[in-house]
C-alpha positions in Angstrom: 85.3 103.3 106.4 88.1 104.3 105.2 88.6 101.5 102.3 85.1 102.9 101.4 86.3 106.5 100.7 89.5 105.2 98.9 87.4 103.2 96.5 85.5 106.6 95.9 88.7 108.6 95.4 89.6 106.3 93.2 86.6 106.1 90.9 85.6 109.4 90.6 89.3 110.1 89.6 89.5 107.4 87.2 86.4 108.5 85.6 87.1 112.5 85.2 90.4 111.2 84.2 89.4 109.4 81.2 86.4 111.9 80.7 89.0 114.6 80.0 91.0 112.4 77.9 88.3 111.6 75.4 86.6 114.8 75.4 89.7 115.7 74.3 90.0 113.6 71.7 87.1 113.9 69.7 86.8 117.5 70.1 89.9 117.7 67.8 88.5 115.7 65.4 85.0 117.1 65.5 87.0 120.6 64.5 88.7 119.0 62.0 85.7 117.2 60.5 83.1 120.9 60.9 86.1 122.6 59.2 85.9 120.7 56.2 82.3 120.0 56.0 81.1 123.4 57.5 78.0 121.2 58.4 75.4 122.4 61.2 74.9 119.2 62.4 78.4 118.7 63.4 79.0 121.6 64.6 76.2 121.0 67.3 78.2 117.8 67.7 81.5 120.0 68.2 79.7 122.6 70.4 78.3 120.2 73.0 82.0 118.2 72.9 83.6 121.8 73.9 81.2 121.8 77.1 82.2 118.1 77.4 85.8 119.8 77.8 85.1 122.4 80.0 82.6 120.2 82.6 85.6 117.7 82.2 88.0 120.4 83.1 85.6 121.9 86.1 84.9 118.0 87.1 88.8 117.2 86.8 89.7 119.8 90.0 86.6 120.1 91.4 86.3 116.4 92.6 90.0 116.3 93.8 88.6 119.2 95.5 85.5 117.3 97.2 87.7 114.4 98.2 89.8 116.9 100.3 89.3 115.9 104.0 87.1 118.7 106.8 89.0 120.8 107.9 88.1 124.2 110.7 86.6 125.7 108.2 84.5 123.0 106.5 83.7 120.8 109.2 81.2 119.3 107.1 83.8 118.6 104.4 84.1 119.9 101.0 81.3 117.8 99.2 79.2 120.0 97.9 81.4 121.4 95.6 80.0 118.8 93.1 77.1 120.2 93.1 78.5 124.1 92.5 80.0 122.5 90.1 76.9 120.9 88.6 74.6 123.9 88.3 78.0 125.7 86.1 77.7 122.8 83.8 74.1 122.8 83.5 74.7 127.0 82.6 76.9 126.3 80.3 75.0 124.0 78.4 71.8 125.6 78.4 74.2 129.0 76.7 75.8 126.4 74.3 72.7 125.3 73.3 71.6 129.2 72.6 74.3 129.9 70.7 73.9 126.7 68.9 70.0 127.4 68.1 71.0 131.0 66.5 73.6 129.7 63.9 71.6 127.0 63.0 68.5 129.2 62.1 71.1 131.3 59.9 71.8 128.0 58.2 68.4 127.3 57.5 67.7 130.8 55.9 70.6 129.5 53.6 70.9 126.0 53.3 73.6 124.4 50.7 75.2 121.1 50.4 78.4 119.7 52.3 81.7 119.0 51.6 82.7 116.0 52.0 80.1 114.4 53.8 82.4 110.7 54.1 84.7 112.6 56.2 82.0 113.8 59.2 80.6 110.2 58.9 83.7 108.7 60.3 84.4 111.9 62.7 80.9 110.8 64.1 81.4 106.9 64.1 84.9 107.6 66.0 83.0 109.9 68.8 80.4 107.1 69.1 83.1 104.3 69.9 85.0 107.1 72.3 81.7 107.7 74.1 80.6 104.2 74.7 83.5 103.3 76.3 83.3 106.6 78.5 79.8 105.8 79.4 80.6 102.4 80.4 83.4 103.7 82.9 81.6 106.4 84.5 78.6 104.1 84.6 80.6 102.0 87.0 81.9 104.8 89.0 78.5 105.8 89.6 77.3 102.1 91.0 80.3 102.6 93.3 79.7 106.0 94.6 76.5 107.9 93.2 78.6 110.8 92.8 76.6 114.0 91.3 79.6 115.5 89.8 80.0 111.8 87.6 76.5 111.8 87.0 76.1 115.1 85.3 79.1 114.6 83.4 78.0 110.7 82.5 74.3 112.6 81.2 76.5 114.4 78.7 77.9 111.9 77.2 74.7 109.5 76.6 72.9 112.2 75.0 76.5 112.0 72.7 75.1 108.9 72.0 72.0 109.5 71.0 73.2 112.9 69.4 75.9 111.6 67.1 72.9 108.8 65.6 70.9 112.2 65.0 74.5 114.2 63.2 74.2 110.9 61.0 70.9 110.9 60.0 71.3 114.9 59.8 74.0 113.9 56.9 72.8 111.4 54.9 69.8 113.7 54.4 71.6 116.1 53.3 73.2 113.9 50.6 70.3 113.0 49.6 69.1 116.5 48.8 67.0 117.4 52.0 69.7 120.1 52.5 67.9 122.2 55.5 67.5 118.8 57.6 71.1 119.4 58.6 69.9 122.7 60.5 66.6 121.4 61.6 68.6 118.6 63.4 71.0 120.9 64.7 68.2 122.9 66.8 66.6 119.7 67.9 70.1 118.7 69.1 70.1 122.0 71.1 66.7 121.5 72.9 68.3 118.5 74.0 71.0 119.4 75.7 68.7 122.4 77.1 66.6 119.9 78.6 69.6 117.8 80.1 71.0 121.5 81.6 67.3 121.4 83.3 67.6 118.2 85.1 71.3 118.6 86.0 70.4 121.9 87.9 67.6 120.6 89.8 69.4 117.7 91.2 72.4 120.0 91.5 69.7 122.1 93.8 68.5 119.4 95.5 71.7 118.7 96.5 72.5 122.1 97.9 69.0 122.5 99.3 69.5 119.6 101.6 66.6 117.2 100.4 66.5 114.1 101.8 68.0 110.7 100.9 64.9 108.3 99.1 62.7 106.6 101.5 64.4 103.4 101.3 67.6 104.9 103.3 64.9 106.1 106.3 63.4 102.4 106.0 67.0 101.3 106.4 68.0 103.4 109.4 64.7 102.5 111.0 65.2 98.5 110.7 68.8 98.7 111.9 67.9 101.1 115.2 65.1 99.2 115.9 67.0 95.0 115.8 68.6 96.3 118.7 65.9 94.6 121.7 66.8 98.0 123.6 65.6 100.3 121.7 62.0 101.0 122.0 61.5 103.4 118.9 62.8 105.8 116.4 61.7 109.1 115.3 62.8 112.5 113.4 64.9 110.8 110.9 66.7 113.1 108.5 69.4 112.3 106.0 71.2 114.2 103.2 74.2 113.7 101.1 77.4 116.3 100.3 79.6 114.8 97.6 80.4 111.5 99.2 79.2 111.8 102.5 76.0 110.6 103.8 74.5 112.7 107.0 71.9 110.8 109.3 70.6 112.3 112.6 67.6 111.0 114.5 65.6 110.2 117.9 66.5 107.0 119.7 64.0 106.3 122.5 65.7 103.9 125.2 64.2 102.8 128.3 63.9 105.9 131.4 65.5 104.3 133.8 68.8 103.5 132.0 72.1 104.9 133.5 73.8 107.3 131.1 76.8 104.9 130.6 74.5 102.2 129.1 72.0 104.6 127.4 75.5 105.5 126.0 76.3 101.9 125.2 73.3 101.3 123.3 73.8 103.9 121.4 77.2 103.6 119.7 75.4 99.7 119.2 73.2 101.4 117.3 75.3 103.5 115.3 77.3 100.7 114.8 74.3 98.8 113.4 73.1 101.9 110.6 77.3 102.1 109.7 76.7 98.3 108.8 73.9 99.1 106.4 75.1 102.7 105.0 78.9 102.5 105.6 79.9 105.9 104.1 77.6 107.6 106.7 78.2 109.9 109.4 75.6 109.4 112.1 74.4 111.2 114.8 72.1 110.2 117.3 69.9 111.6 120.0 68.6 109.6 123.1 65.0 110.0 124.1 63.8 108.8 127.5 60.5 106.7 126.0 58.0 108.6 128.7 58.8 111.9 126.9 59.1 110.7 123.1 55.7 109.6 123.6 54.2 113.0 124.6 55.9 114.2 121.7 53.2 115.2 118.7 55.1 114.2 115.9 
């Protein structure tokens, strides 16, 4: 259990590390690049790399945050920070993406040529190399931990992707004389990221809300309870996840004439068992004489 939540500690820092670092990066040069050019396009580019910074920023401290072990006061731990800090991510953006939308209508009632056009190509290109490298990193943070926090920020940085392709488009129509494309790509850029905010809130909510883990976790929990030749069923399974850690409760109905200490027995097996299968779970487990769990409507 415990090499399980150093392996997360150490992904989830290693990937808001490097998230900071490059957001960083090619926010400078995005400034640099809209400065020159005073393109629309671009600047979309450099407004959604300064929420890059500040979700960086709120991921950077908020996951060292999560990690931090319960304590009297959070006895459930500190997990759902992540997804706090989700749904201020997701307001951010969908406000970026506002303010983003009203100067780029103000372009289009005056649209005029760039300057220097070469030099917010290469800003672009250099974005696109910083970001695939980010993606690939968080993408295996996320295999190793499913971590909201890494996911909301990773959703960021592939619409870069696909973003940066669109700010390249945006300026070689521009060059070639189609001067209000670079506005018009700059508002489509902005419903994107509006429509990103939207699904980082709901599963930030979901999170919060308590829904339950997909149906292959309950199929899971059921097999394991139910290899062990004691048990004779299992009901009123619930899961839900906070951060890292993975919350399971449910009925275990055992045999009515068991003595405590072996009912007892069976059930730590049994916990065991579900640990095997989910390791970063924290299980709890109720014991059910069988004669009452069957006069139990469900």
């Amino acid at each position: 259990m415990d090499g399980m939540k150093d392996s997360y500690a150490f992904w989830v820092k290693l990937a808001s590390t490097f998230a900071l670092v490059a957001a960083f990066s090619m926010i400078v040069v995005k400034i640099w690049a809209w400065y020159v050019t005073n393109s629309a396009s671009m600047l979309a580019s450099l407004t959604d790399s300064v929420f890059d910074v500040v979700a960086s920023v709120i991921n950077f401290f908020v996951i060292r945050y999560a990690l931090m072990p319960a304590d009297d006061d959070h006895k459930f731990g500190h997990g759902k920070a992540e997804s706090l800090a989700g749904l201020a991510q997701s307001a951010f953006i969908f406000g970026s993406a506002m303010l983003l939308i009203f100067h780029s209508v103000d372009r289009l009632k005056d649209p005029g040529p760039l300057n220097q056009p070469i030099l917010a190509v290469y800003a672009t290109l250099f974005s696109v190399l910083m970001t695939l490298v980010l993606v690939a990193v968080q993408r295996m943070a996320i295999r190793r931990t499913n971590s909201v926090a890494i996911k909301a920020d990773s959703l960021h940085y592939q619409s870069d992707l696909l973003m940066n392709l669109a700010v390249l488009l945006a300026l070689w129509l521009t060059t070639q004389g189609f001067l209000s494309m670079d506005g018009w790509f700059a508002i489509g850029i902005a419903l994107y990221l509006m429509w990103g905010a939207r699904t980082i809130a709901m599963e930030s909510a979901a999170a919060l809300m308590d829904k339950e883990l997909p149906q292959e976790y309950t199929e899971t929990i059921e097999a394991a309870a139910m290899s062990n030749p004691m048990v004779h069923g299992v009901h009123d399974i619930r899961t839900r996840q906070s951060g890292r850690n993975i919350f399971i409760q449910f009925h275990l109905e055992l045999d009515d004439n068991l003595k405590l200490v072996d009912a007892h027995d069976i059930t730590v097996k049994v916990e065991e068992a579900v640990n095997r299968e989910i390791p970063e779970a924290e299980v709890l487990i109720h014991q059910d004489p069988v004669s009452v769990a069957q006069k139990t409507p469900e």
